[in-house]
N, CA and C of each residue as an Amber inpcrd file, in Angstrom:
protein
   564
 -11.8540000   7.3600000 -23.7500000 -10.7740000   6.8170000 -24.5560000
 -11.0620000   7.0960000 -26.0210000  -9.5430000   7.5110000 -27.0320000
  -9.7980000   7.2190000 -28.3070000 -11.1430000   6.2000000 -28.9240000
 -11.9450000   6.8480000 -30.0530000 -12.8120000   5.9560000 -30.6280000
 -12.2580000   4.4890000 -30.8530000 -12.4790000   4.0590000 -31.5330000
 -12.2060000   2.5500000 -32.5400000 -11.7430000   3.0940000 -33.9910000
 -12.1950000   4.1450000 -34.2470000 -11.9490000   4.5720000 -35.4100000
 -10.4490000   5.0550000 -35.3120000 -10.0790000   5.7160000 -34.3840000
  -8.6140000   6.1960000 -33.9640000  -7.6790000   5.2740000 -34.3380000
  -7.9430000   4.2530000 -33.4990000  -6.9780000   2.7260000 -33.5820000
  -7.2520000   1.9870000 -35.1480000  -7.6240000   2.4590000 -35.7430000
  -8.1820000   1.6500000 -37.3020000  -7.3280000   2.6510000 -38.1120000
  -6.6360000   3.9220000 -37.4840000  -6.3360000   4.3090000 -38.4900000
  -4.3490000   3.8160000 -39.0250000  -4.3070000   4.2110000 -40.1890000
  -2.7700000   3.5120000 -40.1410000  -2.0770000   3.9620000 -38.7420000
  -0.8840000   2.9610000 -38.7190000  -0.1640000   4.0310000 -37.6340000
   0.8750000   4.7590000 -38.0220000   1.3150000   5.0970000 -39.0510000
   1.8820000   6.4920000 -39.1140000   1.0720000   7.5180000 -39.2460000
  -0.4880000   7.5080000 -39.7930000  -0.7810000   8.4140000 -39.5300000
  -1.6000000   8.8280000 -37.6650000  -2.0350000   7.3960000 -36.9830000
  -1.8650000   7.6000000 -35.4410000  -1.2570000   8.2290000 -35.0920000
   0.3100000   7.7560000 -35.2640000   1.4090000   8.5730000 -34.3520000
   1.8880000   9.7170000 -35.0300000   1.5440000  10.2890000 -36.2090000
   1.3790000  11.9040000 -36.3020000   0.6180000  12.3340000 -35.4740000
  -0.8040000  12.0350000 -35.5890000  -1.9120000  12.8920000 -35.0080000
  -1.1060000  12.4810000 -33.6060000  -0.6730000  11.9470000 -32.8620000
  -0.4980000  11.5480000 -30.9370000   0.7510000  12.5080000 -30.6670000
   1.8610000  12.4180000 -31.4930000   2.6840000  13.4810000 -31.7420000
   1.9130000  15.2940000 -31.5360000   0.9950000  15.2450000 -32.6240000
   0.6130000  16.7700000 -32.3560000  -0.0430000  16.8690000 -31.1890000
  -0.7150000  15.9530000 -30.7420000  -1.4190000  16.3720000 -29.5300000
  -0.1130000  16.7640000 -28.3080000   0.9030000  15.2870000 -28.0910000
   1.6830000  15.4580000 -27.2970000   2.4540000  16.7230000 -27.7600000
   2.6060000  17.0700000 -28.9010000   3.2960000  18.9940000 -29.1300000
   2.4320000  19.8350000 -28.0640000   0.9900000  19.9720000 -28.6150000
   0.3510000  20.6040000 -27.9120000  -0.0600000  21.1860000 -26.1090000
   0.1680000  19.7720000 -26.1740000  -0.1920000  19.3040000 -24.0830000
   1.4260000  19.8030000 -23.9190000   2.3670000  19.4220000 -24.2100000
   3.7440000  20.2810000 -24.0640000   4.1360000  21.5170000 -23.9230000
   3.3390000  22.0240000 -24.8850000   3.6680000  23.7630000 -25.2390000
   1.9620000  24.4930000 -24.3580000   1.5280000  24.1200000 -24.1890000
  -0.0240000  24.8580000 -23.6780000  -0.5240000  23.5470000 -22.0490000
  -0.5440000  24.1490000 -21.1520000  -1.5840000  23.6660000 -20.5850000
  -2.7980000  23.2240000 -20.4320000  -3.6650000  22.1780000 -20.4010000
  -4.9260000  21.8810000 -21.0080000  -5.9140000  23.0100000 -21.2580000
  -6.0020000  23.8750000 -20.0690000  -6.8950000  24.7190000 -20.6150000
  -6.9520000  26.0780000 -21.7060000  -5.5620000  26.0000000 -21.9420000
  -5.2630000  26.9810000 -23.6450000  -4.6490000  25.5870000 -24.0600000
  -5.0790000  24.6060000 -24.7620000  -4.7660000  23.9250000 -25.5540000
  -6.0750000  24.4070000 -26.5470000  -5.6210000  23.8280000 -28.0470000
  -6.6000000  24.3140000 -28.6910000  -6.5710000  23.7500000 -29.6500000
  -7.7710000  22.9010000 -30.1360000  -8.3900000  21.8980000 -31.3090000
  -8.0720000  22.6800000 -32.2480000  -7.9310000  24.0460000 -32.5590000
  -7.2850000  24.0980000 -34.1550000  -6.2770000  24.4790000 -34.4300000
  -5.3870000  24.4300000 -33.1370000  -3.6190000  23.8880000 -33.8770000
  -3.5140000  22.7630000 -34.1740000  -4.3570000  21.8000000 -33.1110000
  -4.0080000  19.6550000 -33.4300000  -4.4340000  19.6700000 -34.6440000
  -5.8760000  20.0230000 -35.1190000  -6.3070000  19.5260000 -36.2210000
  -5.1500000  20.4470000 -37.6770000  -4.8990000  21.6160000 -37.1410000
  -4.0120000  21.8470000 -38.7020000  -2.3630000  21.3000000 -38.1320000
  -2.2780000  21.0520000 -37.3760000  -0.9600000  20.6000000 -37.1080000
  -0.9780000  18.8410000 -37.5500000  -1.4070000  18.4510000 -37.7000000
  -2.1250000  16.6820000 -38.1280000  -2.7570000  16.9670000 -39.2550000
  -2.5340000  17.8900000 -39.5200000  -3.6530000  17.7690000 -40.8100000
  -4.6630000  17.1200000 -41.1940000  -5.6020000  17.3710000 -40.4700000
  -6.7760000  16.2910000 -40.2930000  -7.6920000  17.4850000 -40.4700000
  -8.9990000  17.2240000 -41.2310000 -10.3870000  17.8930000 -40.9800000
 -10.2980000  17.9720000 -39.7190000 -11.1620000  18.9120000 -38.7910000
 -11.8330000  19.0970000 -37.7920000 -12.6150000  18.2380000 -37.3330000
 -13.6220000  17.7660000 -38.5420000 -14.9420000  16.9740000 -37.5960000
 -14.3790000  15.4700000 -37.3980000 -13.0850000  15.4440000 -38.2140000
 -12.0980000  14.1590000 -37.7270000 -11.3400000  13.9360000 -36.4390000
 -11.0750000  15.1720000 -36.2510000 -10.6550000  14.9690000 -34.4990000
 -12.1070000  14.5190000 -33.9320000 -13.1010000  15.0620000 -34.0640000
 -14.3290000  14.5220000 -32.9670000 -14.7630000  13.0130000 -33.5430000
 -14.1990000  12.3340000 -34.3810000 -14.3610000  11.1490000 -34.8700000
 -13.5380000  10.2130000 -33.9280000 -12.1890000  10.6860000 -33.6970000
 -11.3790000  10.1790000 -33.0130000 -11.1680000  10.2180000 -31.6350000
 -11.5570000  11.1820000 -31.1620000 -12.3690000  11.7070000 -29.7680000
 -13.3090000  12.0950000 -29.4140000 -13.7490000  11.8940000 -28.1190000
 -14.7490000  12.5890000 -28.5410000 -14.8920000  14.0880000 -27.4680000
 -13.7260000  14.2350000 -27.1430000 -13.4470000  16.0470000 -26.5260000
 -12.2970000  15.8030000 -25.7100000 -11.3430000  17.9590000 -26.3640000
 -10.1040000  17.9090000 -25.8070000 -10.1690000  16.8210000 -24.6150000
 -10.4910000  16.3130000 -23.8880000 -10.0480000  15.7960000 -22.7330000
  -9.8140000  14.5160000 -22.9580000 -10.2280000  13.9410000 -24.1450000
 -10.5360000  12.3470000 -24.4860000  -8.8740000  12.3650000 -25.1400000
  -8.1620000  13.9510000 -25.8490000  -7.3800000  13.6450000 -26.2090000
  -5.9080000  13.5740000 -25.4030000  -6.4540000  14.9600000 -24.6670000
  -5.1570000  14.9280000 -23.5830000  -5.2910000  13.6370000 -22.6780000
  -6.0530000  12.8220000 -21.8800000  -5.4630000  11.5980000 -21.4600000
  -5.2160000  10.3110000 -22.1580000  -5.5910000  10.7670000 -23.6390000
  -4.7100000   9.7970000 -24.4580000  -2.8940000  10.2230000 -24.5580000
  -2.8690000  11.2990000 -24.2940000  -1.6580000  11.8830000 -24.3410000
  -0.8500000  11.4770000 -23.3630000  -1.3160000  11.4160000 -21.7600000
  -1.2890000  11.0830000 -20.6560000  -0.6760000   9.8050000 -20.7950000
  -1.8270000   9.3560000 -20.6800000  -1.5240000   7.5390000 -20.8560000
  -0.4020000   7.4260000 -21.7150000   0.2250000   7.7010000 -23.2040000
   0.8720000   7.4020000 -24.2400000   2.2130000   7.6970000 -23.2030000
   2.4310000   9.1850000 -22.8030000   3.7570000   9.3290000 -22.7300000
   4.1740000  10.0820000 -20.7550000   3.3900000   9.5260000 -20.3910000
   3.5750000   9.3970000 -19.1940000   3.3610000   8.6010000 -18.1690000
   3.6600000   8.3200000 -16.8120000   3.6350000   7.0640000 -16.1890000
   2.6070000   7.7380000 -14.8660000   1.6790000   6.9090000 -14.6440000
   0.6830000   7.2980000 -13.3430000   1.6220000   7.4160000 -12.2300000
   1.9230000   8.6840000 -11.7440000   3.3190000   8.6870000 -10.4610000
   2.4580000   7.6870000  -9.0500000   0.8350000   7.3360000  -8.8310000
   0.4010000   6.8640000  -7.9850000   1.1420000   5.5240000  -8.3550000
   0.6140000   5.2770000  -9.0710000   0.8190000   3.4240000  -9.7730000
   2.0030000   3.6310000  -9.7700000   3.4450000   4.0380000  -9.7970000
   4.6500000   3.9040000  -9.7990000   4.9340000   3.5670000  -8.3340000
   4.2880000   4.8290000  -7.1540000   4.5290000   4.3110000  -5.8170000
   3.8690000   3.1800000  -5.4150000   3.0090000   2.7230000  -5.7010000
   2.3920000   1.2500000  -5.6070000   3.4600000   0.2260000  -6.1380000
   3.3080000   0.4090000  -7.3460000   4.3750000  -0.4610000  -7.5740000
   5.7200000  -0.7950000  -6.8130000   5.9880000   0.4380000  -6.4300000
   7.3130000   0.3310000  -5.7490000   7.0400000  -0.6930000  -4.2390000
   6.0610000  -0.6110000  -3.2890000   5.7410000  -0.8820000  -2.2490000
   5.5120000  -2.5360000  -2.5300000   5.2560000  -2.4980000  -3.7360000
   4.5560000  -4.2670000  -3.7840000   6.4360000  -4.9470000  -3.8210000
   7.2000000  -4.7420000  -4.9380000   8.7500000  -4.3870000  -4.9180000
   9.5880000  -4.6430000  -3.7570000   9.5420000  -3.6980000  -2.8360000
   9.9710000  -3.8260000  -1.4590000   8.8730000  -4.1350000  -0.4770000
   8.1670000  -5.1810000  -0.8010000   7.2530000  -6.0080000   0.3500000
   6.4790000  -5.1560000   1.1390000   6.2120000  -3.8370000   1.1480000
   5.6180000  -2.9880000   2.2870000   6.3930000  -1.9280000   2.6000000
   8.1030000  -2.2950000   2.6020000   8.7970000  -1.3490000   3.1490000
   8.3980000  -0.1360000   2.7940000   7.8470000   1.0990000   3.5740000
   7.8620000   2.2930000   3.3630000   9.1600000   3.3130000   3.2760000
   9.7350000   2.7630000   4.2390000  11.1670000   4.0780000   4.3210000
  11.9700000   3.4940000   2.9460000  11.9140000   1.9330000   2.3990000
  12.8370000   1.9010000   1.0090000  12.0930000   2.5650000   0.2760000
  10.8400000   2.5220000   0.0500000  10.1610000   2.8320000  -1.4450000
  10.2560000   4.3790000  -0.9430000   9.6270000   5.0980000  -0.1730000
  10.0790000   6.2380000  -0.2550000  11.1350000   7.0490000  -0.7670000
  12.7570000   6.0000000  -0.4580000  13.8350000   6.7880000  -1.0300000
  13.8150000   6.2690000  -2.4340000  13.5610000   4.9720000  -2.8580000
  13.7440000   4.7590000  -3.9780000  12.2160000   5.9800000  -4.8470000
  11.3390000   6.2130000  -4.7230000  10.4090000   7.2430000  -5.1910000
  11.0080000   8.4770000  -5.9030000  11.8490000   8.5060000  -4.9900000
  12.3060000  10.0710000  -5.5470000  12.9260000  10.1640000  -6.7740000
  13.6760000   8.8400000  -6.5800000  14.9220000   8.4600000  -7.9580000
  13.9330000   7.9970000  -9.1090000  12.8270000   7.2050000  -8.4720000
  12.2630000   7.1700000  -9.8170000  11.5230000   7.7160000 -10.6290000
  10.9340000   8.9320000  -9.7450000  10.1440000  10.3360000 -10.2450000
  11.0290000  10.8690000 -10.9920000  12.4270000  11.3720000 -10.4960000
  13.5190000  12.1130000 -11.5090000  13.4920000  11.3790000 -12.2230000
  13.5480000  10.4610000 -12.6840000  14.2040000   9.4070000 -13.8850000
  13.4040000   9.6180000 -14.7120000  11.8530000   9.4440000 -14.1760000
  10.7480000   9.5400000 -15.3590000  10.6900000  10.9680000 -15.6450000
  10.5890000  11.7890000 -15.0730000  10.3630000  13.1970000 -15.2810000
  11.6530000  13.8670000 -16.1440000  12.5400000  13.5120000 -15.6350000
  13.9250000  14.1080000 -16.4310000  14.4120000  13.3530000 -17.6960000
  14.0770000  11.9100000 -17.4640000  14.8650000  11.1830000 -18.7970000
  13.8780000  10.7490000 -19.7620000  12.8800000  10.3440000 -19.6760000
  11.7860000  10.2060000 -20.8440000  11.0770000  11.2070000 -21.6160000
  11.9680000  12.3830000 -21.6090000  11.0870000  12.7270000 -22.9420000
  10.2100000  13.4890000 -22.6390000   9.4130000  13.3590000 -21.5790000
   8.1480000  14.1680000 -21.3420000   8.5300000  15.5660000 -20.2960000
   9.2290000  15.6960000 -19.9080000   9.3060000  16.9060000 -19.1340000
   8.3760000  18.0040000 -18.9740000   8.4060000  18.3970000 -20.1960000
   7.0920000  19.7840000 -20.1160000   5.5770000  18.9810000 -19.9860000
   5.0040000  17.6990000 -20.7960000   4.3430000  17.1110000 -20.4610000
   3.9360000  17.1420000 -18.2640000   4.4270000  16.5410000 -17.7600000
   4.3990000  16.5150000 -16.5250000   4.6510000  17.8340000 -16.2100000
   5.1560000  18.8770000 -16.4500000   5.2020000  19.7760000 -15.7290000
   3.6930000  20.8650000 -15.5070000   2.9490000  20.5830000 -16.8410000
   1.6240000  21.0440000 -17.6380000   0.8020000  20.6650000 -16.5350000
   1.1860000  19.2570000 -16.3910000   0.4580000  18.5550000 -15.2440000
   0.1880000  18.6310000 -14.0460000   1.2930000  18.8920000 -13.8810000
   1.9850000  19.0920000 -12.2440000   1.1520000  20.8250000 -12.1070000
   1.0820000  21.3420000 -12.4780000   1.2120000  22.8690000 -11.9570000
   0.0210000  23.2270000 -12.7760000  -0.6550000  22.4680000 -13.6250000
  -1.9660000  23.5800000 -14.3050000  -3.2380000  22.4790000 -14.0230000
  -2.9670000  21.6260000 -12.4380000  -3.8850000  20.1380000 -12.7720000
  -4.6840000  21.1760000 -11.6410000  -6.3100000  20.9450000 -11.8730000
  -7.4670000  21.0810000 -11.6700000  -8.2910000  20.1840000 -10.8000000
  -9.0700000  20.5960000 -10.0340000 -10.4030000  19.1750000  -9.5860000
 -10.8340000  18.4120000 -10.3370000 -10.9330000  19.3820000 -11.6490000
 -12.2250000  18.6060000 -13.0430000 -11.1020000  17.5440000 -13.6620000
  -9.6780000  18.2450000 -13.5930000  -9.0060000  17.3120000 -15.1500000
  -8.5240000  16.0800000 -13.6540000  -8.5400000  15.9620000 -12.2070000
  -7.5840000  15.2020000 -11.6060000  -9.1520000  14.2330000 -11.4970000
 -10.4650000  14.4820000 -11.7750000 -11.6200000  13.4180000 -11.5850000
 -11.6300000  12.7720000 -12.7900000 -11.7590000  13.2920000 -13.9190000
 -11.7500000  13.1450000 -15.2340000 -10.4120000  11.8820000 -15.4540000
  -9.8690000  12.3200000 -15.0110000  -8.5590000  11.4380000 -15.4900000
  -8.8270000  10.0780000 -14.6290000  -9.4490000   9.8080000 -13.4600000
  -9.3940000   8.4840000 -12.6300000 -10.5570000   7.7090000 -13.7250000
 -11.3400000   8.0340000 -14.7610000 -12.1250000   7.4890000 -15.6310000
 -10.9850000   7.1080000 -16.8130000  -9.7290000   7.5780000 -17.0010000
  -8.7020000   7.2990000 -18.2340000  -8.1450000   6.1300000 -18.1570000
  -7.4050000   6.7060000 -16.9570000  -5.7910000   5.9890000 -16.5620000
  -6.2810000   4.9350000 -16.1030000  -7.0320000   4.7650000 -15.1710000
  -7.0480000   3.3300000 -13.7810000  -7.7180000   2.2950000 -14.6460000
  -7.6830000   1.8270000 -14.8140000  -8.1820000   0.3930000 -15.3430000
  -8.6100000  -0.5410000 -13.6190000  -9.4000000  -1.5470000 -14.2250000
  -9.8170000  -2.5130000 -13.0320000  -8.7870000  -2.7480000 -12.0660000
  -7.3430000  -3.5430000 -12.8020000  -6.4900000  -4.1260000 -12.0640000
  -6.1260000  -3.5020000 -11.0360000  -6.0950000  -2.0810000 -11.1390000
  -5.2470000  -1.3470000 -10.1060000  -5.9140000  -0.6190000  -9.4440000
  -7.1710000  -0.3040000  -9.6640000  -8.0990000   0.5750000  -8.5030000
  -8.1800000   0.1210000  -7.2640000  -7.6830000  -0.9560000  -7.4070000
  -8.3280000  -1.0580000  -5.4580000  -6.6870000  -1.0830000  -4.9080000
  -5.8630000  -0.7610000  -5.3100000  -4.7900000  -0.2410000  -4.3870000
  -4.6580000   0.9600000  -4.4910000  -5.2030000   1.5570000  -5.6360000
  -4.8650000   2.7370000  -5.8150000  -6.0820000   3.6650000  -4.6710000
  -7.1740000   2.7990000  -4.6520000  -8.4120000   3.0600000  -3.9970000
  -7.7990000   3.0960000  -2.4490000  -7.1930000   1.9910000  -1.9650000
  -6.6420000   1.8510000  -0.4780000  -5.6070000   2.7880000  -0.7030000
  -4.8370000   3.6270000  -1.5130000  -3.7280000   4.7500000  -1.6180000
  -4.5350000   5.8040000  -0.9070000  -5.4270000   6.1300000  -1.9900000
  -6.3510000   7.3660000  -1.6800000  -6.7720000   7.9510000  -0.4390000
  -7.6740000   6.5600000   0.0360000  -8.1810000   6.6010000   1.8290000
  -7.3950000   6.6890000   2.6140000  -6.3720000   6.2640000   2.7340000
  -5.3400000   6.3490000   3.6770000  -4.6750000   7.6520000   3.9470000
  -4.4590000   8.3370000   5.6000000  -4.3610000   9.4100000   5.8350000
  -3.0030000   9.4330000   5.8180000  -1.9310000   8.2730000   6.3330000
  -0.7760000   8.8980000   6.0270000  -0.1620000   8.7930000   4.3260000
  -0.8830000   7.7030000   3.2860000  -0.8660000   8.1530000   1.9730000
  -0.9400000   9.9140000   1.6590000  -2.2550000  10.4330000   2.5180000
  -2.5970000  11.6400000   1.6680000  -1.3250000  12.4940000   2.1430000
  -1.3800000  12.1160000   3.2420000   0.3520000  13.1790000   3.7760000
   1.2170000  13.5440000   2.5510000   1.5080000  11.8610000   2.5710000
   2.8070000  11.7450000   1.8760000   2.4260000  12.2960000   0.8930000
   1.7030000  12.0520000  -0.2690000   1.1880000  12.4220000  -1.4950000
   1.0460000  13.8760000  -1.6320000   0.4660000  14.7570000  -0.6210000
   0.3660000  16.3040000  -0.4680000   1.6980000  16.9830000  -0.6150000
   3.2970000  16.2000000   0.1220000   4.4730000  16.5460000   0.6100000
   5.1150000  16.2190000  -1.2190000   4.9170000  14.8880000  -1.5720000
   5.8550000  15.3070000  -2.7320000   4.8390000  15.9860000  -4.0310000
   3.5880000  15.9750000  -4.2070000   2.9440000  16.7790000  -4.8510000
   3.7150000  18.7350000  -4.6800000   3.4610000  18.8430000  -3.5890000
   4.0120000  19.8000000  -3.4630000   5.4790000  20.1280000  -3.7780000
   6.0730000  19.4600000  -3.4040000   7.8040000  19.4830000  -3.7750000
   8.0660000  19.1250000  -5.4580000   6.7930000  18.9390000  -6.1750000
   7.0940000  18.3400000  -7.5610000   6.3240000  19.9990000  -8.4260000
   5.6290000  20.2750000  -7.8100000   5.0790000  21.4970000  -8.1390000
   6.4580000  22.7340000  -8.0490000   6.9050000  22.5930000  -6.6770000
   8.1650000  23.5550000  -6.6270000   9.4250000  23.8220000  -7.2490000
   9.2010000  22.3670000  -7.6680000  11.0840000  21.8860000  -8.5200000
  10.3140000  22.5380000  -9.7730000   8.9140000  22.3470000 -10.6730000
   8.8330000  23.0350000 -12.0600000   8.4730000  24.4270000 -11.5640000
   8.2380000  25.1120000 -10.6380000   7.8930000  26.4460000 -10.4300000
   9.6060000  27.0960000 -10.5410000  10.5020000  26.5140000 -10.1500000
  11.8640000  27.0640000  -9.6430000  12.9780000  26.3540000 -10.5550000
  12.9170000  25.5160000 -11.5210000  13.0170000  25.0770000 -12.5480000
  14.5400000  24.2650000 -12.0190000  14.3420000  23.9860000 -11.2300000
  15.0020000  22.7310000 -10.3520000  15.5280000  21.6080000 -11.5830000
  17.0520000  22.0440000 -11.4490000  17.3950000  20.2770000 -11.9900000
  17.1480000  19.2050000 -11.4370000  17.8440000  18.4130000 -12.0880000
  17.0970000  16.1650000 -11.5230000  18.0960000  16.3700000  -9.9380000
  18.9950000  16.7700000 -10.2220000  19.8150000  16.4270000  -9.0250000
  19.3550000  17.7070000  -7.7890000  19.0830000  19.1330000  -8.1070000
  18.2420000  19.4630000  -6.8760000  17.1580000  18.8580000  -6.2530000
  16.5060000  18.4330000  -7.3290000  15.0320000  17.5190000  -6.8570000
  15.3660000  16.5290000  -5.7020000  16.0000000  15.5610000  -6.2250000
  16.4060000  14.3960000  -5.4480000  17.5360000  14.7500000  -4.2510000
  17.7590000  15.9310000  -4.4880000  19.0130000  16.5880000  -3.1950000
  17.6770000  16.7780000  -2.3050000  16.7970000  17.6120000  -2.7450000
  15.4920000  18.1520000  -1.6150000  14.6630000  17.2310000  -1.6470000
  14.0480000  16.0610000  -2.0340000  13.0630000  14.8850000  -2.0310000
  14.0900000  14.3750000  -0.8000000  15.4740000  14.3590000  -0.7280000
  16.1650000  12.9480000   0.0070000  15.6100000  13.9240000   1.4800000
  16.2240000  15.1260000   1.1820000  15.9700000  15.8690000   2.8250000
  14.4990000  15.7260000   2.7640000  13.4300000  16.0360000   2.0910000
  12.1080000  15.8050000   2.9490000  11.9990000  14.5830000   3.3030000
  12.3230000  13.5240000   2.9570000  11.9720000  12.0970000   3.5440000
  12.7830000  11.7980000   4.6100000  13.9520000  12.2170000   4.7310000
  14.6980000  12.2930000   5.8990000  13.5470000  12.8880000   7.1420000
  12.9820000  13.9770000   6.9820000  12.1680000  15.2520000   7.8420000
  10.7160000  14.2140000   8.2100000  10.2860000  13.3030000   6.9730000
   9.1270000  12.5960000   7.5570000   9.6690000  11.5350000   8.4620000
  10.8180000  10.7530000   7.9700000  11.2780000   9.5530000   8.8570000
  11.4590000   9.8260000  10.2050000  12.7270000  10.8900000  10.3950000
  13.2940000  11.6700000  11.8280000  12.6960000  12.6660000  12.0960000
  11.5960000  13.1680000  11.3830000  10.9310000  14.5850000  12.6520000
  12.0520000  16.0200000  12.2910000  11.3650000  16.7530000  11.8000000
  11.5540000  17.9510000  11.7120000  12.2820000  18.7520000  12.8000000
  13.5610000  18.7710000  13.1070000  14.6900000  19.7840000  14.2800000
  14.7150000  20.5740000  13.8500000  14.0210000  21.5270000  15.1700000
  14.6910000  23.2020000  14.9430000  15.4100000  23.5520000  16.0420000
């Protein structure tokens, strides 16, 4: 996480520097992101970004965290919501992935994500995002074999909609038919 020194600083000049980063993680995928566009784009010395972080990665899941929503912790959430129901939260999932993905702002953010995410940045990040409260559902998400299903099926279908540059309403046209295909079984 950001130093202490980060959070001490005014916040207009915070939310410049969180701005350039979120430019950055937008326009470049983490691994061509690059500490000396943030630092001349923020106009900050150099050895001031490592004051405030303490490496690209400390900054991109500050980026993460700021302007995107954990899609695990959203389906959790949803399940606690509808009491367990799987087949509601499933359909409601889809609508609320488009919503976040298409209407907040972050689009290229998540898409960076979605399609340039790694072993190193998807371990790295369970040290960012998860806080105490939510690891142990997110922990019982993980273990669970028909979780990983599900999670593999729209991972994949979220990868395809930014590979094929899928509007909100194809997404959720093809999210409704795959959940249909897990509920009723795949007819050929």
């Amino acid at each position: 996480m950001p130093s202490q020194t980060f959070y001490k600083l005014k916040e207009e000049k915070r939310q410049r520097i969180a701005l350039v980063l979120k430019n950055e993680f937008e326009n470049h995928p983490f691994y061509e992101a690059n500490v000396k566009r943030i630092v001349e784009g923020a106009e900050i010395p150099r050895g001031s970004f490592y004051q405030y972080f303490e490496d690209l990665y400390d900054a991109y899941f500050l980026v993460l965290k700021e302007y995107t929503v954990d899609m695990h912790l959203l389906f959790v959430e949803l399940m606690k919501k509808n009491h367990g129901d799987l087949q509601t939260t499933l359909f409601e999932y889809g609508d609320a992935i488009a919503d976040e993905i298409f209407d907040k702002g972050s689009y290229s953010l998540y898409k960076n994500y979605t399609l340039y995410l790694t072993y190193d940045l998807e371990q790295r990040e369970g040290t960012y995002r998860k806080g105490p409260s939510d690891s142990g559902a997110l922990k019982t998400l993980a273990e669970n074999d028909q979780m990983a299903f599900l999670r593999a099926v729209v991972h994949d279908l979220m990868q395809r909609m930014f590979t094929n540059n899928w509007s909100k309403n194809i997404f959720v046209e093809k999210y409704k038919m795959y959940v249909e295909w897990i509920i009723g079984g795949i007819k050929i």
